[in-house]
C-alpha positions as CSV (number, residue, x, y, z in Angstrom):
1,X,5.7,-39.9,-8.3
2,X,9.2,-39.8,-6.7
3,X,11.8,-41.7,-4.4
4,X,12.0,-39.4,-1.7
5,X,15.6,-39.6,0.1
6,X,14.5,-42.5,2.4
7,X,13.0,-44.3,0.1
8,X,16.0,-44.2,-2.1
9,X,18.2,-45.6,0.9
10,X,16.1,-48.5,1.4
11,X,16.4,-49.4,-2.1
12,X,20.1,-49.3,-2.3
13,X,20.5,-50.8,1.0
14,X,20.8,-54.0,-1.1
15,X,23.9,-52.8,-2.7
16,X,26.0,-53.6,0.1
17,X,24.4,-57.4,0.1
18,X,24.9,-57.9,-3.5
19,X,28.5,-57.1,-3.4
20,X,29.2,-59.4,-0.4
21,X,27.7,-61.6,-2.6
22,X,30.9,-62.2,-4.9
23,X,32.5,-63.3,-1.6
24,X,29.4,-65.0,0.1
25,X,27.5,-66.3,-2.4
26,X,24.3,-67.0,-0.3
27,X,24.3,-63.0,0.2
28,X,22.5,-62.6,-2.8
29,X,19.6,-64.0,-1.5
30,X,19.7,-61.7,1.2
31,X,19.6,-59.2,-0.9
32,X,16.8,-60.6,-3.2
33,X,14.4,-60.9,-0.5
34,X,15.5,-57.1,1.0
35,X,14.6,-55.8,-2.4
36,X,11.6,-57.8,-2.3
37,X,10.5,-56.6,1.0
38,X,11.6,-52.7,-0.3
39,X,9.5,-53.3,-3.5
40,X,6.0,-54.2,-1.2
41,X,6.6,-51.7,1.1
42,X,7.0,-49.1,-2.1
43,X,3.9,-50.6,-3.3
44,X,2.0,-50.4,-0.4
45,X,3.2,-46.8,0.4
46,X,2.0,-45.9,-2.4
47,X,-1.4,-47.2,-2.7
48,X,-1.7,-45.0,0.9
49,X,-0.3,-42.0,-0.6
50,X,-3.5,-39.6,-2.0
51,X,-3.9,-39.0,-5.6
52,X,-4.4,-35.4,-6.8
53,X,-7.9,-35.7,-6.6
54,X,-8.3,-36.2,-3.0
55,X,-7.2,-32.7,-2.9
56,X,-9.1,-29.5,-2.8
57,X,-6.8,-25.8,-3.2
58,X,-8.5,-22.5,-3.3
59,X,-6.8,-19.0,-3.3
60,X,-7.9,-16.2,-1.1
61,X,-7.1,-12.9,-0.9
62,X,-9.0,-9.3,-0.9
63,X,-11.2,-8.5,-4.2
64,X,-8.8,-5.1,-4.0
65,X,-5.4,-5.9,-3.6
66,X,-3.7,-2.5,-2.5
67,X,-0.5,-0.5,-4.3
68,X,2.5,-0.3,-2.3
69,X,1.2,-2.5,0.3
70,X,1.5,-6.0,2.0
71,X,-1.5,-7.8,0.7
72,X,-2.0,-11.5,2.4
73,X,-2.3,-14.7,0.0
74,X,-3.9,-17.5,1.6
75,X,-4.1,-20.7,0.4
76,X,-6.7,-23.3,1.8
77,X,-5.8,-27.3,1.1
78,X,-8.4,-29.9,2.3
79,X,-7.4,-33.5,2.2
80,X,-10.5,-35.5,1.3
81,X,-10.6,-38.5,4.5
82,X,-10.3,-42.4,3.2
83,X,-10.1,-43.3,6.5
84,X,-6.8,-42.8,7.7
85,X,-6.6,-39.7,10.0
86,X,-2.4,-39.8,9.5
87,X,-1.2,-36.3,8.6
88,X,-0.1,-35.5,5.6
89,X,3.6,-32.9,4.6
90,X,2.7,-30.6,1.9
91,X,5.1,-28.0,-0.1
92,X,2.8,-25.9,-1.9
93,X,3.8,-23.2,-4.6
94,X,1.9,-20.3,-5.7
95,X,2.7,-18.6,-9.2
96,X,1.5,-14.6,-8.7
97,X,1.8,-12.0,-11.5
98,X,5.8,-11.6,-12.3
99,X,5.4,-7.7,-11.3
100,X,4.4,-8.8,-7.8
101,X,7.2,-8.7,-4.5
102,X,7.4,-11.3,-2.6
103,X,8.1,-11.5,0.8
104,X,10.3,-14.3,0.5
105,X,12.6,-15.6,-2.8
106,X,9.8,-17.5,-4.0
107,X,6.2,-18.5,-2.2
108,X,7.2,-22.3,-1.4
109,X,4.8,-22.7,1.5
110,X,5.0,-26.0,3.7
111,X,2.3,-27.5,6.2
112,X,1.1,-30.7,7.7
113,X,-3.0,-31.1,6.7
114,X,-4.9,-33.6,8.5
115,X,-7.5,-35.2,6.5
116,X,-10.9,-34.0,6.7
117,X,-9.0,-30.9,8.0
118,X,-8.8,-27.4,6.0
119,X,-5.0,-26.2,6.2
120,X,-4.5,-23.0,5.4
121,X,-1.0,-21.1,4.2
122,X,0.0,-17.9,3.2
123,X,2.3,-15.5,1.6
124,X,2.3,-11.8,1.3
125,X,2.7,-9.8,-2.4
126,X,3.8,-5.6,-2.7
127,X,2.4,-4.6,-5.9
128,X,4.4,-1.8,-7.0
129,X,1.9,-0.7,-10.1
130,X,-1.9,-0.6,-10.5
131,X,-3.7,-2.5,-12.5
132,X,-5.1,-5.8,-14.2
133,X,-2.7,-8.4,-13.3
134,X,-3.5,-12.6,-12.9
135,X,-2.2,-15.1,-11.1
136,X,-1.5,-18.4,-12.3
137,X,-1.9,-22.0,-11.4
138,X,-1.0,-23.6,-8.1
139,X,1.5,-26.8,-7.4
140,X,1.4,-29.3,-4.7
141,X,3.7,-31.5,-3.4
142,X,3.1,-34.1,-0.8
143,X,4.3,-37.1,1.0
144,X,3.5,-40.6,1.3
145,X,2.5,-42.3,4.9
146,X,6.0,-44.1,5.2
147,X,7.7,-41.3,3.6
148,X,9.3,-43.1,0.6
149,X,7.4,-41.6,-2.0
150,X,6.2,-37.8,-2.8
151,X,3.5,-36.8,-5.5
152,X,3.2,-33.3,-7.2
153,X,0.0,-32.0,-9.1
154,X,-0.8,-28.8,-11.2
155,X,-4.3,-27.2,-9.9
156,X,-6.0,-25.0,-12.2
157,X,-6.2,-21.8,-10.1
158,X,-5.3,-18.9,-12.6
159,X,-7.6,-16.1,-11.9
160,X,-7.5,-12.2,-12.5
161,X,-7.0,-9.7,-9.8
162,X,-6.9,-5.8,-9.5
163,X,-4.5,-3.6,-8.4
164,X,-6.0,-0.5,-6.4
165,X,-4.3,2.3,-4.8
166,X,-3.9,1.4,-0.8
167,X,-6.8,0.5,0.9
168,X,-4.9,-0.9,3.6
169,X,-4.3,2.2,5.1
170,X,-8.0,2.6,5.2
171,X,-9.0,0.3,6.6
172,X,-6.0,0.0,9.2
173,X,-7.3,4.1,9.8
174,X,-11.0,2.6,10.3
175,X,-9.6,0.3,12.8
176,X,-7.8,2.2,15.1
177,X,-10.1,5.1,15.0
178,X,-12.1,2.7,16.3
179,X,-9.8,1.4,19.2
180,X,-8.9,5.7,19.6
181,X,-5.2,4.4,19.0
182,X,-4.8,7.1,15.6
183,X,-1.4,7.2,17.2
184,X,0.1,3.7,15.7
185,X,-0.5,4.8,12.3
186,X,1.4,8.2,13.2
187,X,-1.4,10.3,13.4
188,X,-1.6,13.0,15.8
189,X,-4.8,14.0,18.0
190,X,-6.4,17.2,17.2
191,X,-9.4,19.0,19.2
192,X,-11.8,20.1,17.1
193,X,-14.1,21.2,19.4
194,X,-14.2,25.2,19.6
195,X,-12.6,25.1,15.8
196,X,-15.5,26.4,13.8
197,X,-16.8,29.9,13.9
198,X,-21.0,28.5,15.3
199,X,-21.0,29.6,18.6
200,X,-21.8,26.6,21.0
201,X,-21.9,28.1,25.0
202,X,-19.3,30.0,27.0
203,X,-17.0,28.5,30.1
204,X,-14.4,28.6,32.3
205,X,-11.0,29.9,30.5
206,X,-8.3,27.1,30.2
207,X,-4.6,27.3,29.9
208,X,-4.1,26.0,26.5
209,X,-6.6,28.4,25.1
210,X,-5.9,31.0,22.6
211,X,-6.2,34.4,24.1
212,X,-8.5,35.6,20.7
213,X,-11.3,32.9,22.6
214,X,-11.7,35.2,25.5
215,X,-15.1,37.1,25.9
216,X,-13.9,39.8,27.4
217,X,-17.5,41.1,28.5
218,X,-18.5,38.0,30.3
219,X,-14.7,38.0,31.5
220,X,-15.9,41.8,33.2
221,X,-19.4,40.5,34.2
222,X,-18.3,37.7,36.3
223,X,-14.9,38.9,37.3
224,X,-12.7,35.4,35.9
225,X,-11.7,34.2,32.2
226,X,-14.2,33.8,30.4
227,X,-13.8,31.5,27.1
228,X,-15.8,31.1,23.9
229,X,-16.1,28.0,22.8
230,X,-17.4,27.3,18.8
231,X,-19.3,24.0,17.3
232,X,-16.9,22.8,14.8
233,X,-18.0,23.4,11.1
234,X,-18.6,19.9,9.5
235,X,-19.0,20.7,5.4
236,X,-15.9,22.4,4.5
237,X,-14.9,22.0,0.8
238,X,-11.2,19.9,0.1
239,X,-10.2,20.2,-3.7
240,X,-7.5,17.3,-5.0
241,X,-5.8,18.7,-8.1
242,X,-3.4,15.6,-9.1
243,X,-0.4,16.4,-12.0
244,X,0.1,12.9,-13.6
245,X,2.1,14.5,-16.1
246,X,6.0,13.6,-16.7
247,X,8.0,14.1,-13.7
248,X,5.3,12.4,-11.6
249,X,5.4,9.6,-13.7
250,X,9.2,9.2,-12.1
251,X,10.0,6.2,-9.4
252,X,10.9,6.5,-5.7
253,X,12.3,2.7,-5.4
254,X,10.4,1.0,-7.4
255,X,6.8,3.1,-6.8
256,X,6.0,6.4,-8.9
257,X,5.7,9.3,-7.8
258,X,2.3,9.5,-8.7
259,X,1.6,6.0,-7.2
260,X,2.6,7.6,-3.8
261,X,0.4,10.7,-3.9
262,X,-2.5,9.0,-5.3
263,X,-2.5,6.7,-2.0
264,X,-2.5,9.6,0.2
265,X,-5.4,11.4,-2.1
266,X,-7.6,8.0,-1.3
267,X,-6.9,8.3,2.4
268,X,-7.2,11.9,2.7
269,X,-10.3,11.2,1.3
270,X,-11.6,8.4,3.4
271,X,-10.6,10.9,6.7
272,X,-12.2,13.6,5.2
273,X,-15.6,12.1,4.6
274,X,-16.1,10.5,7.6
275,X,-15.2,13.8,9.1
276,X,-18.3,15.7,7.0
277,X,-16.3,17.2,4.3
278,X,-16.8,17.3,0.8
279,X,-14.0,15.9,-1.2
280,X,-13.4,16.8,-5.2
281,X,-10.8,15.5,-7.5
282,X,-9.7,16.9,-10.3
283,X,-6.5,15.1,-12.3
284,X,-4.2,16.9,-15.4
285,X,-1.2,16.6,-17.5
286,X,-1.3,19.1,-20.6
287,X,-4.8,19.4,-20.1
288,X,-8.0,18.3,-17.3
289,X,-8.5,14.5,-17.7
290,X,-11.4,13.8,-15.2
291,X,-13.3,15.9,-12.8
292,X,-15.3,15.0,-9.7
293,X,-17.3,17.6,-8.1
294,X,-16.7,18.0,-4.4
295,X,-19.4,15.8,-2.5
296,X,-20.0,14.2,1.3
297,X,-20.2,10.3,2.3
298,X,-19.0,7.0,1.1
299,X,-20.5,7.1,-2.0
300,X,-17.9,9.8,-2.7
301,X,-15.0,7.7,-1.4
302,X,-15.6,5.1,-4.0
303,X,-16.1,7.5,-6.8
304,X,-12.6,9.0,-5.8
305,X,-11.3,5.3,-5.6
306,X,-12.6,4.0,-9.0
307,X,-11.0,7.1,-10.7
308,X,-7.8,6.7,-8.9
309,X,-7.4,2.9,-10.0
310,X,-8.2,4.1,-14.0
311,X,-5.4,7.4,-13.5
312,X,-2.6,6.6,-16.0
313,X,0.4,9.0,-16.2
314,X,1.3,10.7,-19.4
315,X,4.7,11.6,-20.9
316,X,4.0,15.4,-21.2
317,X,4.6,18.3,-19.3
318,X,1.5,19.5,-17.3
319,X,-0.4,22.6,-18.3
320,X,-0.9,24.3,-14.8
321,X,-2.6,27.4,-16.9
322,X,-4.9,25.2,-18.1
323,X,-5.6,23.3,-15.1
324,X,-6.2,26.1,-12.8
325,X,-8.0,28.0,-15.6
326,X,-10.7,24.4,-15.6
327,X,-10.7,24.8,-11.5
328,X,-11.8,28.2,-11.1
329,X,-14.6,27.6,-13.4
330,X,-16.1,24.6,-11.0
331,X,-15.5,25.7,-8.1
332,X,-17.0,28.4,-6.3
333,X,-17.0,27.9,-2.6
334,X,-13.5,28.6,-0.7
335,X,-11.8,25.5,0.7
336,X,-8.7,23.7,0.5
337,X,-7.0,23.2,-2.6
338,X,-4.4,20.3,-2.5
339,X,-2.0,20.4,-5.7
340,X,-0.2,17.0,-5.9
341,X,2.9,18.1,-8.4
342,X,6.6,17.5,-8.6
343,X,9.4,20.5,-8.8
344,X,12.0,18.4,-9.9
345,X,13.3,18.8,-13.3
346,X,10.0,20.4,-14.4
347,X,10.3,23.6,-16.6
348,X,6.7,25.2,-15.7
349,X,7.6,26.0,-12.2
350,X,7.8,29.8,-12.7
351,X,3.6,29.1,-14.4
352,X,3.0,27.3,-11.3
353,X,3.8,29.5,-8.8
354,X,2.2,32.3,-10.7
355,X,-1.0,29.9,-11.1
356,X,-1.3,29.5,-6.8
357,X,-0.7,33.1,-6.7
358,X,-3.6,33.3,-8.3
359,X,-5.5,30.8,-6.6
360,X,-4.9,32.4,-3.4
361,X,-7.8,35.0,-3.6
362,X,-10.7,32.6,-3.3
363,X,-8.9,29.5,-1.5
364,X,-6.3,28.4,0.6
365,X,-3.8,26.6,-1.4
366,X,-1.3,23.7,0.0
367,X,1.2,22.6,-2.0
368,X,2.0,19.0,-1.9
369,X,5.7,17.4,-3.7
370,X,7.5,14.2,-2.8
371,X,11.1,14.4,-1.9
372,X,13.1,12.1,-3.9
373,X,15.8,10.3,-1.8
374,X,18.0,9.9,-4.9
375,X,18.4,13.7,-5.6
376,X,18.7,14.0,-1.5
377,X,21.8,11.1,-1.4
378,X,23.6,12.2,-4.6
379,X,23.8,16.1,-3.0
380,X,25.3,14.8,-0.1
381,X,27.5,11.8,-1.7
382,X,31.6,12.6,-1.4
383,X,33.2,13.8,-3.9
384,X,35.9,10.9,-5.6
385,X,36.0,12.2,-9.1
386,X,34.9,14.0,-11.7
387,X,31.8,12.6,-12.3
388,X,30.7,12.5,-8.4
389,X,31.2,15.9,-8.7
390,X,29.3,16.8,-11.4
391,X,26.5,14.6,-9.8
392,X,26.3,16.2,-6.4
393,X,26.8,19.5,-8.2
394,X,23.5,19.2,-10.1
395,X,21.7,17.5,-7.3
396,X,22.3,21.2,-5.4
397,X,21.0,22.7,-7.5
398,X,18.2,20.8,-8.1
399,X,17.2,21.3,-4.2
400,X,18.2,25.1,-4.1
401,X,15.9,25.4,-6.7
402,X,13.0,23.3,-5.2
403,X,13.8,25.3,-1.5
404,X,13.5,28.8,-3.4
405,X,10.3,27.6,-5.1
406,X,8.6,26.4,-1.7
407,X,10.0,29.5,-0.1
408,X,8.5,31.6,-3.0
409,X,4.7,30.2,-2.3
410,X,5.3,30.5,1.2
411,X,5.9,34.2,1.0
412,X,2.6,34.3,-0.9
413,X,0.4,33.2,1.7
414,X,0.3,29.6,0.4
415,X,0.8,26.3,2.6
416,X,4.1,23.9,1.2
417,X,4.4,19.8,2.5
418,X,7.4,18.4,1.2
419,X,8.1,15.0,2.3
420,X,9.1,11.5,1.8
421,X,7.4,9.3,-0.5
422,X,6.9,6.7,2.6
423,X,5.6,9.5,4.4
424,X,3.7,10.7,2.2
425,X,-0.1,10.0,3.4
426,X,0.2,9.9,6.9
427,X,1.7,13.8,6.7
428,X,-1.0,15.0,4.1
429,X,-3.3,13.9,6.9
430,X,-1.5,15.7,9.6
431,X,-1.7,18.7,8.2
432,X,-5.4,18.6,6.9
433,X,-6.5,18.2,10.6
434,X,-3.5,21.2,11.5
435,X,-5.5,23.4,9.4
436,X,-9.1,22.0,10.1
437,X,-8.1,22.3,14.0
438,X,-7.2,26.4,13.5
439,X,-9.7,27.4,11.2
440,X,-7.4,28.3,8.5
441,X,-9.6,26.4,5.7
């Protein structure tokens, strides 16, 4: 227990009294009986003030917390009732894993509980790894009724949590799915009606068909455009091959690369699902670490999510021989093949490109890289010295040779997404339903 700033004032408001005292000798009194007075109401304030066990904390949060993501820590404090309904000033701090962001300096949270009242506060934490992390205990300050004294107590609150990759873009896509507001999470609308290749029924031709739709019979027969229109196909394949070899491994800010591309693998695989496809993963470095054979419904979504929270990047160059070699084996049905890779620095570009040439005969390939700012800022930085120059000059490079790569695949028939890391899952997804919507998978 503590003087708080008033209480301290009313205690040395007898200095002034004892001092007129070597003057005015009766003073002292004065100031005997205003320490007195200060010295009962001290007392008193603090036999009003609640000890730490009229309090009751408890930390709240999601089972999952997500990577990369705002995650909300709430904090509920109840005030057992003694009768007085007064309400109490709290400063409570929380103590979250080290690793953690914060979205302030520290998580010093202040509210006014009533007794018999639940208070809640909160904080929000960005966890930039995945992972077994814990937090720790919390610490509670409060105030006394007259505000002369504060308290502080330790509550045992340490408890593990687990980092997953995002599931808050998940469930913000559930949501506005939903509410048919796709649009907020930069989504666009696609018509996938007439995309498949089942016939459904004929009708009227519209403007924003595609001339290879008409029926040019029933166009003759009834003497106006006639349009086809298809039932979209509902179980295509999608294939996730995810490098989490060595140049994945690399940040963007304070994220990995691979960090960034696994949350847009779990989200392309939520969409995908829900939309009837079947989803397969299949993760390398210098050789195939897990499989998962391509499968329909939620029960594939959290198979796809338990093996993306174990992933662990390894310090080796990836095998794409290997990798493709293992692919081709499992899978037999065409669909879309998503490689998840970096270009940067990597020395088995020429065996990758070779490898998607390859791939190309059975399905459609899409390439997918993150651009990394860095590289992008030090190509375009001005030249002050020697050592800018050598900087930018090797960051050009580094880009020519990532463009002549992309354009190389292109010219092969394969599809290329190169974008930023904080753009990473919401432009996977864009182009998924692109190529869903005109039948290219």
């Amino acid at each position: 227990m503590q003087l708080t700033v008033r209480g301290l004032l009313v205690v040395i408001a007898a200095a002034p009294l004892i001092a007129l005292s070597a003057w005015i000798p009766p003073a002292i009194w004065a100031a005997a009986g205003w320490l007195l007075v200060a010295t009962a109401a001290l007392i008193v304030d603090a036999r009003l003030t609640p000890t730490a066990h009229d309090w009751t904390l408890a930390r709240r949060h999601e089972a999952r917390l997500s990577l990369a993501a705002q995650n909300r820590i709430a904090v509920q404090v109840e005030l057992l009732a003694r009768g007085s309904k007064r309400a109490v000033m709290i400063w409570l701090r929380d103590t979250p894993p080290p690793t953690f962001h914060l979205d302030r300096d520290a998580p010093l949270l202040t509210a006014s509980v009533q007794p018999g009242a639940p208070a809640e506060v909160s904080y929000h934490v960005w966890p930039p790894r995945r992972g077994d992390y814990t937090f720790g205990d919390l610490f509670l300050r409060w105030q006394s009724p007259l505000g002369l004294l504060r308290r502080q107590a330790r509550f045992e609150a340490a408890a593990p949590v687990k980092v997953y990759p995002n599931l808050v873009d998940v469930h913000k896509y559930d949501l506005l799915m939903r509410r048919n507001r796709l649009w907020e999470l930069g989504l666009r609308s696609t018509r996938l009606r007439g995309a498949g290749n089942e016939f459904e029924r004929l009708r009227d031709y519209t403007p924003d068909d595609e001339y290879r739709r008409i029926n040019w019979k029933a166009t003759a027969r009834r003497g106006k455009p006639i349009s086809v229109e298809y039932e979209t196909e509902r179980s295509q394949n999608i294939y996730v091959l995810l490098d989490v070899g060595r140049m994945m491994r690399a940040p963007v800010g304070d994220v990995a690369k691979m960090d960034y591309a696994i949350n847009a693998v779990l989200l392309l695989t939520y969409v995908a699902t829900q939309k009837g496809d079947r989803v397969g993963l299949l993760t390398f470095a210098d050789r195939v670490l897990t499989y998962i054979a391509p499968r329909s419904g939620k029960i594939q979504f959290h198979r796809v999510l338990e093996q993306l929270y174990a992933v662990q990047g390894e310090r080796v160059e990836p095998d794409y021989g290997a990798a493709f070699s293992e692919f081709a084996a499992r899978s037999h049905k065409r669909g879309l093949a998503l490689i998840f890779t970096d270009l940067t620095g990597s020395i088995s570009t020429d065996a990758l490109v070779a490898q998607i040439g390859r791939l190309r005969r059975q399905h459609l390939p899409l390439l997918v890289t993150v651009a990394d700012p860095t590289v992008n800022r030090l190509a375009t930085q001005p030249i002050i010295d020697s050592g800018t120059l050598y900087e930018r000059t090797v960051a050009e490079r580094v880009l020519a040779d990532r463009r002549l790569t992309l354009d190389q695949l292109r010219r092969q028939g394969a599809q290329t997404l190169d974008v930023p890391a904080d753009e990473l899952s919401v432009a996977v997804i864009n182009r998924y339903l692109a190529m869903k919507e005109r039948m290219l998978i």
